[in-house]
PADREN-219645 format. One record per residue (C-alpha): residue in three letters; chain; x, y, z. Coordinates in Angstrom, 3 decimals. Example, Ala and Ser with C-alpha at 12.3 -4.5 7.8 and 13.67 -1.06 7.14 Angstrom:
// residues 2
   aa  ch      east     north        up
  ALA   A    12.300    -4.500     7.800
  SER   A    13.670    -1.060     7.140
// end
This chain:
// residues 132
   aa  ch      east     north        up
  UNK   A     0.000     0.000     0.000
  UNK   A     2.837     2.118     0.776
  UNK   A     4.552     1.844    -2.487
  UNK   A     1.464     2.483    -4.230
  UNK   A     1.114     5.833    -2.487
  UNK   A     4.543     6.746    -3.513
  UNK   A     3.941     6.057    -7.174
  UNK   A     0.586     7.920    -7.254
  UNK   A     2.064    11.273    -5.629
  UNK   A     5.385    10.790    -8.019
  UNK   A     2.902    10.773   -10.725
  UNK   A     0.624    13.704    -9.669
  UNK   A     4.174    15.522    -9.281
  UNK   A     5.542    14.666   -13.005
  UNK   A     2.246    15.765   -14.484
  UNK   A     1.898    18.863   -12.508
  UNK   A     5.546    19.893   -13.416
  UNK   A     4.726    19.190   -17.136
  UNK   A     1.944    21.310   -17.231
  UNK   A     3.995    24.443   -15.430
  UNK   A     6.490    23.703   -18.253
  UNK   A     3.840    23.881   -20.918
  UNK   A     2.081    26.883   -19.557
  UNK   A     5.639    29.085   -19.428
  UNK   A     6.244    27.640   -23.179
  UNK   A     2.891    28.838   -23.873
  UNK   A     2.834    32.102   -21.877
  UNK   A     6.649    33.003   -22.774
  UNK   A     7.068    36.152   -24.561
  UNK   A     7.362    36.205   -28.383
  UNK   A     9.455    38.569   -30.548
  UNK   A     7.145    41.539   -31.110
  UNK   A     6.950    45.334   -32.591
  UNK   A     9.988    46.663   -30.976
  UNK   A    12.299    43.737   -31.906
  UNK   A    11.765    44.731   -35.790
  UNK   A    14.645    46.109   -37.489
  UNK   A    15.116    48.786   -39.426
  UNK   A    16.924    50.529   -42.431
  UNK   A    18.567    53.640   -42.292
  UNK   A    19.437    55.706   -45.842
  UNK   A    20.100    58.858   -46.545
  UNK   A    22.284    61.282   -48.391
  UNK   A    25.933    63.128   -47.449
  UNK   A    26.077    66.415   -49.150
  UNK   A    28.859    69.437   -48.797
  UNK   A    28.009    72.835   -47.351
  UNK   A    27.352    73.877   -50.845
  UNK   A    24.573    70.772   -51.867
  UNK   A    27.445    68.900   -53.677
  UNK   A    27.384    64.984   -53.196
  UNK   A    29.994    63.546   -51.551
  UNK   A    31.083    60.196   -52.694
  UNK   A    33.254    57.613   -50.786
  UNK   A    32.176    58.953   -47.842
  UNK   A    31.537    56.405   -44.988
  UNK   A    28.821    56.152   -42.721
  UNK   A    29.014    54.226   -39.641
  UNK   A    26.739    53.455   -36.782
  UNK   A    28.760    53.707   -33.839
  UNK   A    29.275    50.716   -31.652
  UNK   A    27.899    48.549   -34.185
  UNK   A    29.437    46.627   -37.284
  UNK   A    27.068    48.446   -39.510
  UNK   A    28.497    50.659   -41.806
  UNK   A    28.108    51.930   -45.809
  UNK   A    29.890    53.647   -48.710
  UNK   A    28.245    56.388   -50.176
  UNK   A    27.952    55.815   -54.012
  UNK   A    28.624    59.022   -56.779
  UNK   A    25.449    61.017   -55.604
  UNK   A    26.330    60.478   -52.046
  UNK   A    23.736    58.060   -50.852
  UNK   A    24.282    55.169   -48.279
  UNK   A    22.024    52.341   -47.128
  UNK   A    22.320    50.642   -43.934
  UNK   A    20.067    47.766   -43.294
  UNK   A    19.592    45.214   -40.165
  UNK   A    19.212    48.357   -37.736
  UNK   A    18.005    47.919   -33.896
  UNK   A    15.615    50.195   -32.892
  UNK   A    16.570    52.917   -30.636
  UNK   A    18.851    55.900   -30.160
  UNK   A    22.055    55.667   -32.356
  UNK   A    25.368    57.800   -32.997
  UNK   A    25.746    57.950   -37.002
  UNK   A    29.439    59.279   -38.001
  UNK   A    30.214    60.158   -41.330
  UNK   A    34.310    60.656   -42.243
  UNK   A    35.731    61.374   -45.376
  UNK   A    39.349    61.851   -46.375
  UNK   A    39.818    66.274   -46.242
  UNK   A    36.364    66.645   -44.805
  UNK   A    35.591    67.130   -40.967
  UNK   A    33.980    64.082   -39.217
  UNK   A    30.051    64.775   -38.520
  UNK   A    28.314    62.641   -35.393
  UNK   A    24.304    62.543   -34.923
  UNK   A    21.971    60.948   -32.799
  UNK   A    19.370    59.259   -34.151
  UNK   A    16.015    57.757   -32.818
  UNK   A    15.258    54.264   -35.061
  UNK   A    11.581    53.439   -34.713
  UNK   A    11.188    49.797   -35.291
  UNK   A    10.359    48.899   -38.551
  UNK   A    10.674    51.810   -40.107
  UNK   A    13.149    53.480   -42.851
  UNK   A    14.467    56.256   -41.348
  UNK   A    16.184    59.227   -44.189
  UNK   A    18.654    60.707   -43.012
  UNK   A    20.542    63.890   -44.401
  UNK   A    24.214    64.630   -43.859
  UNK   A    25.946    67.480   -44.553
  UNK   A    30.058    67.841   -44.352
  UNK   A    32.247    70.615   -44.314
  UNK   A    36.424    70.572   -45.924
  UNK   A    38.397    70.443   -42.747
  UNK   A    40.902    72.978   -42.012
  UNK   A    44.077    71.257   -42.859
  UNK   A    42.452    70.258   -46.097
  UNK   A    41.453    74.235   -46.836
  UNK   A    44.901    75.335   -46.087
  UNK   A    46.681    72.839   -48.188
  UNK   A    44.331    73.669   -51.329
  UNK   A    45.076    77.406   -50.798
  UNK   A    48.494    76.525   -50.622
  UNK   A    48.841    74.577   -53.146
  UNK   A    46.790    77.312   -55.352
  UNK   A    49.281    79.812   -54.272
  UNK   A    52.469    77.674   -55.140
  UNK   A    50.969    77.555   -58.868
  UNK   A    50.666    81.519   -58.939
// end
């Protein structure tokens, strides 16, 4: 009688643990809105509306990074949503940083605009005035 006992609770244990397991499977939470990622594209102009090509655009503290193609534009794809650092760095040109907010799901545009940096500007001027 004893050992039946024994058995019967074992049982009523096993099944009841089963079931807990099945609910949480159930009742666990699923990839949703906010876990959709994004694209990010956009264009990277100079102060004067000029495209700038072979420019690249990076998210910051990411792997994610493009090229910008002869009329400046860039695609990123694969983004998280959230807030983001975007740098853009070209050879002679100054380094731009922005923060962006990613919505999830969404393509977000984003403009760029980059200025000649001052070593660059001096060195052009220079080189103008060697030529004179």
């Amino acid at each position: 009688m004893t050992r039946r006992r024994l058995s019967s609770r074992f049982y009523f244990r096993a099944r009841r643990s089963a079931l807990g397991a099945l609910l949480l499977l159930v009742a666990a939470p699923r990839p949703h809105h906010a876990q959709t990622l994004s694209r990010l594209r956009g264009v990277v102009i100079t102060v004067d509306s000029t495209p700038l090509s072979d420019a690249t655009v990076a998210l910051m503290g990411t792997d994610l990074a493009a090229v910008t193609d002869a009329n400046g534009r860039f695609r990123i794809a694969s983004v998280h949503p959230g807030i983001h650092l975007i740098q853009v760095r070209r050879i002679g040109y100054e380094s731009v940083i922005s923060r962006l907010d990613v919505g999830a799901g969404e393509t977000l545009t984003v403009p760029q605009r980059c200025r000649r940096s001052c070593a660059a500007s001096t060195a052009a001027s220079n080189a103008a005035a060697d030529t004179s």
